[in-house]
Structure formats: structure tokens, C-alpha cells
N, C-alpha and C positions, 0 to 999 in steps of 0.2 A: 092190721096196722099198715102196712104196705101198700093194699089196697085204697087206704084212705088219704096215706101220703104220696102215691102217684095221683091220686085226685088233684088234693091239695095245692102238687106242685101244677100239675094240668092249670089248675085256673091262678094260680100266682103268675108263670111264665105269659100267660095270655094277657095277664093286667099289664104285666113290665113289657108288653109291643112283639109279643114273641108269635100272634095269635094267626100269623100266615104261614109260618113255617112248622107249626103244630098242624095246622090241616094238610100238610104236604107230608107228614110221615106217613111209610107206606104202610097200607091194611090190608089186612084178609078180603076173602071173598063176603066175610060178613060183616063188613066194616069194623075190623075188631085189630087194637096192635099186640100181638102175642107176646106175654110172660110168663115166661116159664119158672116154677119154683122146681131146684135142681139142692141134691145132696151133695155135701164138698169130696171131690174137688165135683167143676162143672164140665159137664160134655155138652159140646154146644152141634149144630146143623152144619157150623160152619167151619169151625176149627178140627183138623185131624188130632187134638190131644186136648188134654183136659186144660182145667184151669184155675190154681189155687186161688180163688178171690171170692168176697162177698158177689159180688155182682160183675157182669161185662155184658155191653149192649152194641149191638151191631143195627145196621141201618132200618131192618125189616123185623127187629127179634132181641128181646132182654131176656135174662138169666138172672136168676139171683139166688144165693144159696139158703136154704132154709136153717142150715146149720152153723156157721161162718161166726166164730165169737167176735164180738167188737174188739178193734185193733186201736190202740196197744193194753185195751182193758177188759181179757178176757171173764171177768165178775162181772162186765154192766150187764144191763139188761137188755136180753138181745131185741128188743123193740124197740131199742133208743135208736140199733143200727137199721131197723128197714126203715125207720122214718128216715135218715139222712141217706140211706143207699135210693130210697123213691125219690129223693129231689135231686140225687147226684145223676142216676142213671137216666131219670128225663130229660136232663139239659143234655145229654150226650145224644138224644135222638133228635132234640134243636139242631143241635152241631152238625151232626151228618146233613140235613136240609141244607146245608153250605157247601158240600164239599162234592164235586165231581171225581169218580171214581171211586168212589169212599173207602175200600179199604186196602187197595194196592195205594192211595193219596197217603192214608195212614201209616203204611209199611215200611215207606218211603223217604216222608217229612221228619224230619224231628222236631222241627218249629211246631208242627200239626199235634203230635202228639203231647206236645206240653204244653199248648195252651189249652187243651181240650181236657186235660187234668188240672188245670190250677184253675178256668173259668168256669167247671163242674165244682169243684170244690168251691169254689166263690159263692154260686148260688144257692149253694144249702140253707144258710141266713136269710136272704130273702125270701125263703119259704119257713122256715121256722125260726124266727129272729131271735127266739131263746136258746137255740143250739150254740152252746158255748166250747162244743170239745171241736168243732170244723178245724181248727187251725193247730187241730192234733200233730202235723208234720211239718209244723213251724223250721223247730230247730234242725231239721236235716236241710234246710235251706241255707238257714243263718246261720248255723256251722260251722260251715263250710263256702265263707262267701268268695273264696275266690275261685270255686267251680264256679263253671259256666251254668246261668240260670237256664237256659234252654238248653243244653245239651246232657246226654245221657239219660233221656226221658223211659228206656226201656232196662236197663241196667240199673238208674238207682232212681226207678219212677217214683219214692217219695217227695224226691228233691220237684218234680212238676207241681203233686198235691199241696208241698209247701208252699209254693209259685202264687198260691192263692192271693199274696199279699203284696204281688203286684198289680194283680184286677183290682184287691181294693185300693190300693195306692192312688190306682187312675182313677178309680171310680170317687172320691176320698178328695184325693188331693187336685188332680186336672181337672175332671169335669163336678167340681165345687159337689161331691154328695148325689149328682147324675148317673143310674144306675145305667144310663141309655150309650154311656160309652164303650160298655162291653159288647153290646150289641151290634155298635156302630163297628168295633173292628173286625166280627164274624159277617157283617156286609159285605164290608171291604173287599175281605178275604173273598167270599162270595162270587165277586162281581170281577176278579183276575185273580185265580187260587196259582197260577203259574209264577206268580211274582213271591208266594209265599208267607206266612205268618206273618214274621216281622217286619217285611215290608207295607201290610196292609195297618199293621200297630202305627206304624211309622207316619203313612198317608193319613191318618186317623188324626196324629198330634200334629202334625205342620198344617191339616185343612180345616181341620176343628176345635184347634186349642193354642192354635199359634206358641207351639212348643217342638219339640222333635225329641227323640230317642237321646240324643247328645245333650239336652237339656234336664229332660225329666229325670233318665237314669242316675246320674249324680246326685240327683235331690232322693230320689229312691233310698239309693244309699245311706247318704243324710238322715235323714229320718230310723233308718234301722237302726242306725249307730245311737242315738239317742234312745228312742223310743221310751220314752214316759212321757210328761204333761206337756202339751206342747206339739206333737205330731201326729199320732192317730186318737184325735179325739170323740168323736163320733160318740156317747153314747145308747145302748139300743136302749128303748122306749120303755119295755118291759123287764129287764133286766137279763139273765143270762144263767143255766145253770151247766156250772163249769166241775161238777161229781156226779156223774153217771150214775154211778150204786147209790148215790142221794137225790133223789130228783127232789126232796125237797130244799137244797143245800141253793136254793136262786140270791144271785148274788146283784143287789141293784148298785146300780149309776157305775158301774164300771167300763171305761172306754173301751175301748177296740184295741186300742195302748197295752192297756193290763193286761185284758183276755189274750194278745197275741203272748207277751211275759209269760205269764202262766204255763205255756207249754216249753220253756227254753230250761236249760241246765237248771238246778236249784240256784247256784253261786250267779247265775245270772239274775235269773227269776226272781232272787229276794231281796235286789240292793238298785231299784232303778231309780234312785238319787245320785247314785255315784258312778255304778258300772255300767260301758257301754253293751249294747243286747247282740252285740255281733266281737268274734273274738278279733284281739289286737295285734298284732307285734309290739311286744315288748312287756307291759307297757317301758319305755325306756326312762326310769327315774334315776338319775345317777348324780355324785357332787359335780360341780363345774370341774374339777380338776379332772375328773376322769374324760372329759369329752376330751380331742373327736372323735365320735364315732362313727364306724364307719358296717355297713353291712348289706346283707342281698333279704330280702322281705320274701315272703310267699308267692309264688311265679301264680300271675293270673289266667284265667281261661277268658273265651270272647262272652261278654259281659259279665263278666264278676267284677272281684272289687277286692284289692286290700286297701287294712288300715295302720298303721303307725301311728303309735300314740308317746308323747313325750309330754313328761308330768315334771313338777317345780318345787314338790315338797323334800327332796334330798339335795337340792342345791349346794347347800351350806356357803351362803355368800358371808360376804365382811358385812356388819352393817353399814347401810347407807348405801352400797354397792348395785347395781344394776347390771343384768345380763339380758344380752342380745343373742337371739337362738339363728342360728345359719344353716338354712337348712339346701343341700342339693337331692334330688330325686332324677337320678340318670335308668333310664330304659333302653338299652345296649341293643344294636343292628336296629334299631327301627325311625331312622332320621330318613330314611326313602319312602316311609309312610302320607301318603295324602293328609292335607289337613283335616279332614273328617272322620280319617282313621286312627289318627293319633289318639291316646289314651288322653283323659282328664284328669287333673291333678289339681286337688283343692286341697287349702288350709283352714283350718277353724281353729282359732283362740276361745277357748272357752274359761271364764273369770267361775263361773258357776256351774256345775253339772244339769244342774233340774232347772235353773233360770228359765223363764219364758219370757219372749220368745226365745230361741235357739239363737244362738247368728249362725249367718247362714253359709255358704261354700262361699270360697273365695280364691278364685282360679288363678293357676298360674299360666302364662305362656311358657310353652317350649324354645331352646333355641337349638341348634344342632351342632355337636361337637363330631366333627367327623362321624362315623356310622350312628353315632347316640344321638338321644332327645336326652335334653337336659331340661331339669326345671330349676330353677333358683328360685329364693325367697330369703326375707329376714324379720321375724320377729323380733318386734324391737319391745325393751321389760318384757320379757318372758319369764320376770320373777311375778310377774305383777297375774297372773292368771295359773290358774290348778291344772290345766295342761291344754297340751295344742296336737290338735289330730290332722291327721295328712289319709287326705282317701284318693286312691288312687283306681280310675274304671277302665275297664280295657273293651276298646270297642272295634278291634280288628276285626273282619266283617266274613271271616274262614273260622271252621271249626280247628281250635288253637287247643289241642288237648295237653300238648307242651305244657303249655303256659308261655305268656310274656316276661321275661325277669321284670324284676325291681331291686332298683340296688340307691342306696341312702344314705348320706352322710352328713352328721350332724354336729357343729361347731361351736362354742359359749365364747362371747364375745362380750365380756367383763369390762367395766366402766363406773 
């Protein structure tokens, strides 16, 4: 099984434009790339200690464990894991063809090390487009969104694996369903690995997508936050089998939407008509009499995100009455921020949960109160919609393990 799915991925990665950087992984004297089937844990040529994992590939040499149960279901059947460990661990000998000094670059990067786990994980589908448990590490991403998506890639490397679902985002949503943008940002990378990951992700969106990091990640966001009909819709062609111990359990026309659901909490998982897929503050339903309220939100890491959600069914207005929502979002020391490091602050009214299309971010400007960025805004009939979410991205360009505060305060202005 292994053997057929390193084939497999060999000539998939070769169709999606991979096919010069495949002839550059390095071979034996008999033109041969060595894999090793190894008992858990693994003792590798390279590493001075073992290594509890299904598989790990270094630039000249793969490992993969013969014994290794699939994670998180150790009853499937362990052939469902070397088919996706052969297409995970080949894209990682792509990846090395990119990187000079490859594993002091690795020891190093943390931008490195996480896109080299969420774009391995990415490509598992495009070599088996029915593999429907890939996005197994969904929810240690979405979570927890206001860790940093690239940071902590070796302490809680599932949050990378989960990361998967910003390759498809780009892949998905920027380059319209073009698989050839992931490729385009390990060029990049490529071609000035000194400038680093995100930099090359970056040069990627403003030379080829007339977008940038500032634009797209907020809509990233966006779409997490929703997530049912309407954002990742995509569905795959032959359907998808999402029960390992069932291979016969193939589940057709399901988007990419559902299958990513499917891996998140139950209480998430079973309501994407009304609940958002990424967790809130609050949600804050409260009568009008109870506002204002006033409070500090979840402290963000450099690219994470919180959300604030304010809902209209506890109002209890007069009839005929109308309420205006006042919302401030102040971010306390960081008014000496450059304008492109300031964080993004959107609102979204939303009249309907599952409505399509979505509306979409709707930015606020900063203004600065003494060391603070203030955001102002007023939703005006804020009776008149089922609630109004506030996402807030923090794009300070330092590993911010702190956190950024958020602090929010929220007003009913009755009429």
C-alpha cells in the first residue's frame, strides 16, 4: 500500500508542475530515494534520538513506521494511514528541493516549519481526492483562533497540520480553484529563502493576485467564522469517505464546507445554520437595559483573530422601538504602530445565519486616543438582524506570544 501510494503521489505531484523538483531529490548511487520501514518509535541516520511519529522525511531519506496507529482513530485500518503518510511525506521531499541548508533552515524558521506541515497536509487530496479525514486537525487550529497561525509549529505542531485550510483557502478562494498557487509560493520561497515564508506568501498575493496578507487574512477569517454554504464550496467530484473503519460509509456532494465541520466539536459540528465554526466571545445577548457593556476579549497572537459576537434575540424592546448598537474596540499601547501593522477590525451584520451570500467585512478605520487605536462604529436597527460580529486580526509582524489586548465596549441607543 505505501509503495503504490508513493507511486501515486510521484505522478500526481508531477501533473500539478512539480516534475523538476522531483528529478532534483537526491539518490543513491543506484538511482534509488531510500525508505525505510522502521518500528515505533523511529531511529533515523540523522537524528541523535528517536521519533514518535508515523513518518519523518529528511532531504536524502524517509522513514515511515510500520506500526504507527492512525491518529486520532486508532481502529482504522492502518492502510488508510500509509496511503496519506505516501502523499504527505513526498510533498516534504518537494519542499526540501526549495530550501538551502535544509535542516539547520528548518531548526531555525518557524514560518518554515509550518507551512511545510499545512502544505503536506494540503496535498493529501490531490492525490486521493476521496481522503476525507485530511483535515483531521481542523479544530486545533480553529479552536483556538487567536493563537498565532504560524507560531508554535514544534510545541503544538498540530495547529501547522490544521493550517491546511489556509493553502486551501488560497488555493480555493485567491487563485479561483488554482492548485498552482501553492507552488508559486515555495518558488518564491525558493528564489530569497532569507526574506522567509511569509514574506514569499506575501510577494505571491500582491504580484499574482493583487491582494496582500492585509486583505486576504481577514477574509480567511470570514469565512471560518461562517463556514457552511457559501464559503468553501468546492465539492470533490467523487465524493469523500469521512469513516475510516467504514470505507464503505462515501459520502457524495459534500463540500469542503461540511468535510472541514465534520472534524470540529460536536456543538459546532451539528448546527452550521446558526453556530459560528470558530469560538466567540460571548456570545453577548443581553436586554437593552443591561448595556453598556464594557470588557477585555481574548489577547491575540501575530496572525490570529478574535471574534465578538452580539445577538438581538434578548433585547426586550417596547414595540415599535428601535435600537442602535455603539460599538468601541480600543487596542491599548499600540497607536505608535505603522499603518500596516495596525490590526483589522471588521463588522458584519448579519439578518440571517446560513443566508447566501454572506456580507462581507466591513472595516473600520482606526483613530488614536493617546497610546490607544480606537475603532468606532454604529449599527443602526440592530433589532432588525440576529446578531452582529466584530473580527478582530492582529498583524504585528514580531512573534507576539503575549498577546495583543482587546478591550470593547458596547452601547444600546434606543429610539
Amino acid at each position: 500500500m505505501l509503495a503504490e501510494s508513493l507511486e501515486q503521489s510521484y505522478i500526481t505531484y508531477e501533473q500539478m508542475g512539480y516534475g523538476a523538483h522531483l528529478n532534483e531529490i537526491p539518490k543513491t548511487v543506484n538511482e534509488r530515494y531510500p525508505v525505510y520501514i522502521s518500528t515505533q518509535p523511529i531511529w533515523t541516520n540523522v537524528l541523535p534520538f528517536a521519533q514518535h511519529t508515523g513518518g519523518i522525511t529528511f532531504p536524502d531519506q524517509m522513514y515511515i513506521a510500520r506500526d504507527q496507529p492512525y491518529f486520532p482513530d486508532p481502529n482504522a485500518p492502518i492502510d488508510w494511514l500509509r496511503s496519506q503518510l505516501g502523499a504527505h511525506e513526498l510533498y516534504h521531499t518537494i519542499q526540501w528541493t526549495y530550501i538551502s541548508n535544509p535542516i539547520g533552515t528548518w531548526l531555525t524558521s518557524e514560518e518554515l516549519r509550518w507551512w511545510m506541515e499545512a502544505t503536506a497536509e494540503w496535498a493529501q487530496p490531490h492525490v486521493y481526492d476521496q481522503d476525507g479525514q485530511y483535515p483531521k486537525f481542523s479544530d486545533y487550529l480553529l479552536s483556538n483562533p487567536h493563537l498565532s497561525m504560524v507560531q508554535r509549529s514544534l510545541s503544538e505542531g498540530t495547529r501547522a497540520y490544521g493550517s491546511f485550510i489556509f493553502a486551501t483557502f488560497l488555493e480555493e478562494q485567491i487563485a479561483n480553484g488554482n492548485h498552482v498557487v501553492i507552488q508559486q509560493t515555495w518558488e518564491r520561497y525558493g528564489t530569497n529563502p532569507n526574506a522567509g515564508m511569509l514574506t514569499a506568501i506575501e510577494n505571491v498575493l500582491v504580484q499574482n493576485y493583487n491582494t496582500s496578507f492585509r486583505d486576504a487574512f481577514p477574509e480567511f477569517a470570514r469565512l471560518n467564522y461562517f463556514m457552511n454554504q457559501g464559503t468553501y464550496d468546492f465539492v470533490p467530484p467523487n465524493g469523500v469517505y469521512t469513516d475510516t473503519r467504514n470505507l464503505g460509509s462515501l459520502q457524495n456532494n459534500w463540500p469542503l464546507w461540511r468535510i472541514f465541520r465534520e472534524k470540529l466539536a460536536p456543538d459546532i459540528r451539528d448546527h452550521p445554520n446558526d453556530t459560528a465554526a470558530v469560538p466567540v466571545e460571548g456570545p453577548i445577548n443581553e436586554p437593552a437595559n443591561l448595556f453598556p457593556i464594557q470588557a477585555e476579549a481574548t489577547a491575540i497572537d501575530h496572525l490570529g483573530v478574535t471574534y465578538i459576537e452580539f445577538r438581538t434575540s434578548n433585547l426586550n424592546l417596547q414595540p415599535g422601538a428601535s435600537a442602535d448598537l455603539e460599538l468601541t474596540i480600543t487596542i491599548p499601547e499600540r497607536a505608535g504602530l505603522v499603518s500596516l501593522h495596525r490590526p483589522r477590525v471588521s463588522v458584519i451584520s448579519i439578518q440571517d445565519f446560513d443566508g447566501v451570500p454572506h456580507p462581507g467585512n466591513q472595516f473600520i478605520q482606526p483613530q488614536t486616543n493617546g497610546a490607544d487605536l480606537e475603532y468606532t462604529t454604529i449599527i443602526q436597527n440592530f433589532q432588525r438582524n440576529n446578531r452582529v460580529v466584530v473580527i478582530v486580526s492582529n498583524f504585528l509582524p514580531v512573534a507576539n506570544f503575549d498577546g495583543m489586548d482587546v478591550h470593547y465596549r458596547a452601547a444600546i441607543n434606543i429610539h
